[in-house]
C-alpha positions as CSV (number, residue, x, y, z in Angstrom):
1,X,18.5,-19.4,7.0
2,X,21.9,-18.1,5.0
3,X,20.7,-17.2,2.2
4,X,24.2,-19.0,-0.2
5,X,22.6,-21.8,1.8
6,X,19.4,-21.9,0.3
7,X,20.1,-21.6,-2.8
8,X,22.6,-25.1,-2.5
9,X,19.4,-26.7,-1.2
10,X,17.8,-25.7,-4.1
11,X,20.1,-26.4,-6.4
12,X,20.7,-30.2,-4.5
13,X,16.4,-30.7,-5.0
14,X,17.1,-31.2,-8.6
15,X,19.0,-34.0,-8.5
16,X,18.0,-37.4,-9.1
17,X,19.5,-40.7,-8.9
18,X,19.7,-40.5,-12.6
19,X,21.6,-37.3,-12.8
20,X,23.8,-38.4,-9.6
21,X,25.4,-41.2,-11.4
22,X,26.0,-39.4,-14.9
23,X,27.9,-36.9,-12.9
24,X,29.7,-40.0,-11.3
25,X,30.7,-40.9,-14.4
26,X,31.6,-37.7,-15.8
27,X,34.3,-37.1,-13.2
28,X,35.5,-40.5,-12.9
29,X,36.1,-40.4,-16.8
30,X,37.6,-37.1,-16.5
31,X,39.7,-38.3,-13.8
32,X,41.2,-41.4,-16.0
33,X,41.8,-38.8,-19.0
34,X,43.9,-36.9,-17.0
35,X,46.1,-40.0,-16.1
36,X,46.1,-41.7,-19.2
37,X,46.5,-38.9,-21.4
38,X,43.2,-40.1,-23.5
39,X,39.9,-38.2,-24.0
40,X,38.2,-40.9,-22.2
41,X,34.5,-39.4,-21.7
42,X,31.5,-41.5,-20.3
43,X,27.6,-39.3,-19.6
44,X,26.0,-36.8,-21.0
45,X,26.3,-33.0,-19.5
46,X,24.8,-31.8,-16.2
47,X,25.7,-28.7,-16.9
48,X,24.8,-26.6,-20.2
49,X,24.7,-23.1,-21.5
50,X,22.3,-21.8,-24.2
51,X,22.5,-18.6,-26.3
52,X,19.3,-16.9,-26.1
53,X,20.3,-13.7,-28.2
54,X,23.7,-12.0,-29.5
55,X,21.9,-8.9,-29.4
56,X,22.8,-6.6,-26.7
57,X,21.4,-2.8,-25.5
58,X,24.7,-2.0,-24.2
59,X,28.7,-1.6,-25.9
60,X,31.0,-2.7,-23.6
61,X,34.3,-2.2,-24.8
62,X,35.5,-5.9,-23.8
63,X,32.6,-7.6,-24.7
64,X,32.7,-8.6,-28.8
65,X,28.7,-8.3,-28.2
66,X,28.6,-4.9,-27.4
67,X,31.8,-4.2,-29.7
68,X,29.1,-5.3,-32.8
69,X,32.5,-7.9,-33.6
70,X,31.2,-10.9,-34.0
71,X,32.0,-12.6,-37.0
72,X,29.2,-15.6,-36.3
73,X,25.8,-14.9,-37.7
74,X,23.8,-12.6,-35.0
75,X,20.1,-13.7,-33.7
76,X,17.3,-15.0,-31.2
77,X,16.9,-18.7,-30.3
78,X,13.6,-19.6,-31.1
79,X,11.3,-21.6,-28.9
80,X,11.4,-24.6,-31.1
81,X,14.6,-25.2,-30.9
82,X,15.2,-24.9,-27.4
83,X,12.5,-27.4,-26.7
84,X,14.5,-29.8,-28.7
85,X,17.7,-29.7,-26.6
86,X,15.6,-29.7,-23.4
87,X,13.6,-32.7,-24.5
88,X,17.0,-34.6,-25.5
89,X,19.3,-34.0,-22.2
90,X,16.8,-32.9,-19.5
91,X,17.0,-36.2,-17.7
92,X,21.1,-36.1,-17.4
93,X,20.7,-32.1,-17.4
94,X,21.1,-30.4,-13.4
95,X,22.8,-26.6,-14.1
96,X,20.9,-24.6,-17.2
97,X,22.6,-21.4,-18.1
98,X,20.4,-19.3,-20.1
99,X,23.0,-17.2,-21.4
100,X,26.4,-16.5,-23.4
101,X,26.7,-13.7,-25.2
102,X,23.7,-10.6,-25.3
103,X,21.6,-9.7,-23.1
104,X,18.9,-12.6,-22.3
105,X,15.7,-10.3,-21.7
106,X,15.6,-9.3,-25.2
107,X,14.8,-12.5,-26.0
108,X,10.8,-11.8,-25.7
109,X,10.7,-15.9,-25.1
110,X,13.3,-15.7,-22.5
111,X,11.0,-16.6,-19.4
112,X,9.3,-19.2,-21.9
113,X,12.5,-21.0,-21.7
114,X,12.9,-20.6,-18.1
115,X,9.3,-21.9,-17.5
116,X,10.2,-25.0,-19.8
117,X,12.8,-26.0,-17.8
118,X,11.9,-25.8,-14.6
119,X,8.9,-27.9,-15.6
120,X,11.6,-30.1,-16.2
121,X,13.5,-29.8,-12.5
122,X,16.0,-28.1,-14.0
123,X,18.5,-25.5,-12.2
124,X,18.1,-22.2,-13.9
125,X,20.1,-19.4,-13.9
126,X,21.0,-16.1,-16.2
127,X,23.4,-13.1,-16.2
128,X,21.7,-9.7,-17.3
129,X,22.3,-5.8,-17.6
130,X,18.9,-5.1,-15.7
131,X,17.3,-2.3,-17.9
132,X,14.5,-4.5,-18.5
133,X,13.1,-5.0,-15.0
134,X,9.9,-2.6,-14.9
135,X,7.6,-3.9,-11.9
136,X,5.5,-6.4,-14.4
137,X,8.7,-7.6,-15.9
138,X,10.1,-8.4,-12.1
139,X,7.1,-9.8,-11.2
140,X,7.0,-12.3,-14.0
141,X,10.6,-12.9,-13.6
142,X,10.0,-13.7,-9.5
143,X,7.3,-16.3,-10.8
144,X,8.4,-17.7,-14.0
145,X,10.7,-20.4,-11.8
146,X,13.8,-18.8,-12.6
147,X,16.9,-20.1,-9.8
148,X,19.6,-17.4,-10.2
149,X,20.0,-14.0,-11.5
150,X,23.4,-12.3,-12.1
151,X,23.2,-8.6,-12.3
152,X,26.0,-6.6,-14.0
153,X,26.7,-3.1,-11.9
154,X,30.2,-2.0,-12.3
155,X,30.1,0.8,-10.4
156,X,28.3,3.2,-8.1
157,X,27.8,6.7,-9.7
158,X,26.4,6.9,-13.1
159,X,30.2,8.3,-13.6
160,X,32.0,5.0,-13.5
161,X,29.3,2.7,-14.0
162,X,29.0,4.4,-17.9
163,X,32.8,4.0,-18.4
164,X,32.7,-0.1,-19.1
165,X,29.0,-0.6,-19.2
166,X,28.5,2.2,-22.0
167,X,24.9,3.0,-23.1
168,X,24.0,2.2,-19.9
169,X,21.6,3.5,-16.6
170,X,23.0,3.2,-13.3
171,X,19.8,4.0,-11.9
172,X,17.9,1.3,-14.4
173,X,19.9,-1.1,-12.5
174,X,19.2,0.1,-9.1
175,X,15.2,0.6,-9.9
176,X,15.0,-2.6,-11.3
177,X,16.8,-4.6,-8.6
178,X,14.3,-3.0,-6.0
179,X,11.6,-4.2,-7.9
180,X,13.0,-8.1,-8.1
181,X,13.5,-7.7,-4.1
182,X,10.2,-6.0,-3.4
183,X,8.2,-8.7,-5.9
184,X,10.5,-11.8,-3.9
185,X,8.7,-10.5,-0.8
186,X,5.8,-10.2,-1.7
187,X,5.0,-13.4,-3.3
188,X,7.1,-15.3,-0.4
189,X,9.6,-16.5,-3.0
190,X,13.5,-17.7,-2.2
191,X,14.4,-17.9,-5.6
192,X,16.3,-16.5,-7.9
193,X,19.1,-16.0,-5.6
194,X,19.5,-12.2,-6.9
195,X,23.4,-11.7,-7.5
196,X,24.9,-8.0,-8.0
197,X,27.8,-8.7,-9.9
198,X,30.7,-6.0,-9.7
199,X,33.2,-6.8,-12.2
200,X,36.9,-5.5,-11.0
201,X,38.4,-2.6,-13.3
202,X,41.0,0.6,-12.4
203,X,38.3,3.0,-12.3
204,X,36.0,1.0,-10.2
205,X,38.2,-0.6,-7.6
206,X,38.2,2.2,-5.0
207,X,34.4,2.0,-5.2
208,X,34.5,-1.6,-3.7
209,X,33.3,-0.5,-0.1
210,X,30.4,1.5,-1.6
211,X,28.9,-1.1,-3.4
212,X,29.8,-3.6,-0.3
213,X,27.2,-1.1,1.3
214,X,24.8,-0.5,-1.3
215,X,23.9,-4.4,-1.8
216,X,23.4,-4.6,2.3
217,X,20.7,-1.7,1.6
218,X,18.7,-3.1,-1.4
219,X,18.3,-6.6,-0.4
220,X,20.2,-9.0,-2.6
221,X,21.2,-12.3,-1.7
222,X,24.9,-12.2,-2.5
223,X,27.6,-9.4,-3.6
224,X,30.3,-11.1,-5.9
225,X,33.9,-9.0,-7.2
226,X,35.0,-10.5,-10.4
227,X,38.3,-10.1,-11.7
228,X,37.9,-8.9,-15.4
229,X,39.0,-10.2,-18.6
230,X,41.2,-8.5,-20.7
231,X,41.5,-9.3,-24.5
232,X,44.5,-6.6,-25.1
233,X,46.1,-7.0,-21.6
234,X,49.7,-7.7,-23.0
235,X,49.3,-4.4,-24.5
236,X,46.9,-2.1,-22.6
237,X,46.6,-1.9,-19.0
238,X,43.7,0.8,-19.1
239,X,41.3,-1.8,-17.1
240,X,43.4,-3.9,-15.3
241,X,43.2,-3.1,-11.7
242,X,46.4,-2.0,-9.9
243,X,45.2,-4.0,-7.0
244,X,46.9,-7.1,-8.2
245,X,44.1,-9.2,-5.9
246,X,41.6,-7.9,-7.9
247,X,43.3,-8.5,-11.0
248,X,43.4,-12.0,-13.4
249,X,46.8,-10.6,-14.9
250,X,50.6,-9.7,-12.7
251,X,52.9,-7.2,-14.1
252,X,56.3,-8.1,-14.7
253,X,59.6,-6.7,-16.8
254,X,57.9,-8.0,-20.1
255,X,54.6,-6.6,-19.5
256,X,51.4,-8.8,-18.4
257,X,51.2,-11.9,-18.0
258,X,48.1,-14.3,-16.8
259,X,48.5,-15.4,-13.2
260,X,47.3,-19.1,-13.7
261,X,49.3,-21.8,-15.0
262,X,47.5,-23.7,-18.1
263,X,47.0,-26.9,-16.7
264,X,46.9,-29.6,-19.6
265,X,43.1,-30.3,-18.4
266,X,39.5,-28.6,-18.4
267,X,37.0,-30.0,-16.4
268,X,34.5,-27.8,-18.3
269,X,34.8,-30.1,-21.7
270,X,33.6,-33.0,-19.2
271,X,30.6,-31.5,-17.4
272,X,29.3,-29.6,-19.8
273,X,28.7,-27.5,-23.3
274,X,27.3,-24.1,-24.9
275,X,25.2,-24.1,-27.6
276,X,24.5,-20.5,-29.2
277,X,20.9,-18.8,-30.4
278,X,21.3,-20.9,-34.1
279,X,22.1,-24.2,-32.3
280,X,26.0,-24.6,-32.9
281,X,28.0,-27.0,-29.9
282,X,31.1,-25.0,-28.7
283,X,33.4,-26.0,-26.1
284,X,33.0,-23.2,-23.6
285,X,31.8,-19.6,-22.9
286,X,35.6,-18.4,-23.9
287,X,34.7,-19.3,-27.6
288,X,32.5,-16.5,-27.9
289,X,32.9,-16.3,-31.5
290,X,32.2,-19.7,-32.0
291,X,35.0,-20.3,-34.0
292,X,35.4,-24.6,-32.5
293,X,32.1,-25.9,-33.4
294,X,31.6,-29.5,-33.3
295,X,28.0,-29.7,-34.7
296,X,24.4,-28.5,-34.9
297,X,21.6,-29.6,-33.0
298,X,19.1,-27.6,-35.2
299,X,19.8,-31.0,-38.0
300,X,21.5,-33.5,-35.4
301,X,20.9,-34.5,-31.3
302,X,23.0,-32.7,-28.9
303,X,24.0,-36.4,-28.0
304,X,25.7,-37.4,-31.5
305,X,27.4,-33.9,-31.1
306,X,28.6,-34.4,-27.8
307,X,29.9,-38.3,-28.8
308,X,31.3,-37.0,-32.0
309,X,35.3,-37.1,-33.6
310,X,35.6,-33.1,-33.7
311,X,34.4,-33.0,-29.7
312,X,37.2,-36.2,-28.9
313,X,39.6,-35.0,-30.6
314,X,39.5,-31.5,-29.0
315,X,39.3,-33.0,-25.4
316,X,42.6,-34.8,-26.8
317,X,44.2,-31.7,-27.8
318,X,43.6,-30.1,-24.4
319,X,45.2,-33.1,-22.7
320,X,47.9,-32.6,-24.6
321,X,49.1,-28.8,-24.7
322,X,46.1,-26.3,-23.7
323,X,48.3,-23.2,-24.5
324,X,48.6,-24.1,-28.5
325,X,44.2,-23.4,-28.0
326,X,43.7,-19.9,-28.5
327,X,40.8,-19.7,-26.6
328,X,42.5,-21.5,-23.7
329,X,45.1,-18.9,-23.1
330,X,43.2,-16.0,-21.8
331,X,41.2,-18.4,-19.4
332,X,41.9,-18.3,-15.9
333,X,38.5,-20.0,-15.0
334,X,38.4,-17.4,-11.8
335,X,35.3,-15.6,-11.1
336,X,34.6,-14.2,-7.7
337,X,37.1,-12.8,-5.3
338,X,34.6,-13.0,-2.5
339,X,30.7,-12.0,-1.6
């Protein structure tokens, strides 16, 4: 069987009749707000990312994570807490990102959480730098339940790999991939649904065809080119691809612009939320600095968060003029070119 197939089976057992008609009601809610212009909003998420760690092994230069910039207090998510947001949305809840900012893994409760919800018939899935995938940590990855795992590799010598993903092991990567596919074999598993990720940059772009090649020969379920996003790109154009298809920005006479049009909508404040490590509600993964918070669960429920003023009146403000957001202006909401 296709193996993107599976994984939409999978990801189609978790729902229930439950979580069916809260998403009915999310898009027909989101649908009416776009008509009428009002932050009409009925259901609770089905979709939800949570911050397991800020903390990161690696210093990507585009990354305010592995910059060290973040002016938001830096942490772990304990277990406690986690358990608290599970236990008050898992019956709306279908899509669980286990991820933000950091690297998930050093999180030493990470598969905890993973366990937890897919306990709960949850959809799981996480994005991680794979330096932490010894054979005993891939094993317990394969088993601990855990739907989808994105693997950063940016390149395929050590060469251009180390250029964005600094600090980092090509061969770390490539080690501990082998390990995921070997321990997915042995124990008969289909899931995760392993995903090399391979992030679009000038240096890496004529390496496309190698990695095309390299993901045939270890095994993973699906090859995915993303188009990278640049903080500096009216100014710098060190990263940005000159294959404008690969690219999230076009040059023209007054430098770069961003290639979508800011549509005075989000889908993303309908469906769903992120909550980082210390329990702060943010709009979407492009606040990374958590700089629009509309409450805490760690002293309130996700519920009178996601019902509250502050989270209205910023689905307002979207409807009315996204590009006066700042974190709306670099987002282009693209992500794969193709697999």
């Amino acid at each position: 069987m296709n193996r993107n197939l599976t994984d939409v089976q999978n990801m189609l057992s978790k729902l229930t009749g439950r979580r069916v008609s809260n998403m009915v009601s999310l898009y027909l809610s989101y649908q009416l707000a776009k008509i009428t212009k009002k932050p009409l909003h009925w259901g609770m998420p089905f979709s939800l990312e949570i911050e397991p760690t800020t903390s990161c092994n690696l210093r990507c230069p585009q990354c305010p994570s592995g910059l060290r910039e973040f002016s938001r207090n830096t942490g772990m998510l304990d277990f406690p807490l986690y358990k608290k947001v599970i236990d008050e949305v898992h019956e709306d809840l279908v899509y669980l990102i286990l991820y933000f900012q950091g690297e998930p893994f050093l999180n030493k409760k990470f598969l905890d959480f993973v366990r937890y919800a897919a306990s709960k018939n949850i959809y799981t899935a996480t994005s991680s730098n794979a330096h932490y995938f010894t054979d005993e940590m891939a094993k317990a990855t394969i088993e601990s339940g855990l739907d989808r795992l994105i693997i950063s590799i940016d390149g395929t010598t050590q060469e251009t790999y180390g250029k964005y993903r600094i600090g980092g092991n090509l061969e770390k990567v490539m080690e501990g991939t082998r390990n995921l596919v070997k321990w997915k074999k042995k124990l008969g598993r289909t899931t995760p649904h392993i995903i090399w990720q391979f992030i679009a940059f000038r240096h890496n772009e004529h390496q496309i065809p190698e990695i095309k090649r390299l993901a045939r020969e270890i095994g993973v379920d699906e090859l995915g080119i993303k188009t990278a996003q640049i903080y500096d790109y009216q100014t710098s154009d060190e990263f940005i691809p000159t294959n404008e298809e690969l690219s999230r920005y076009k040059k023209t006479e007054e430098g770069y612009q961003i290639k979508n049009k800011l549509l005075n909508q989000c889908w993303r404040l309908w469906k769903g939320s992120v909550i980082t490590w210390d329990g702060l509600v943010v709009p979407c993964c492009f606040d990374k600095d958590a700089t629009h918070r509309f409450g805490d669960v760690s002293t309130e429920t996700f519920e009178k968060v996601w019902t509250n003023e502050r989270y209205k009146g910023f689905r307002q403000a979207i409807l009315k003029s996204r590009k006066e957001i700042d974190i709306c202006t670099n987002c282009t909401e693209g992500t794969k070119i193709w697999s």
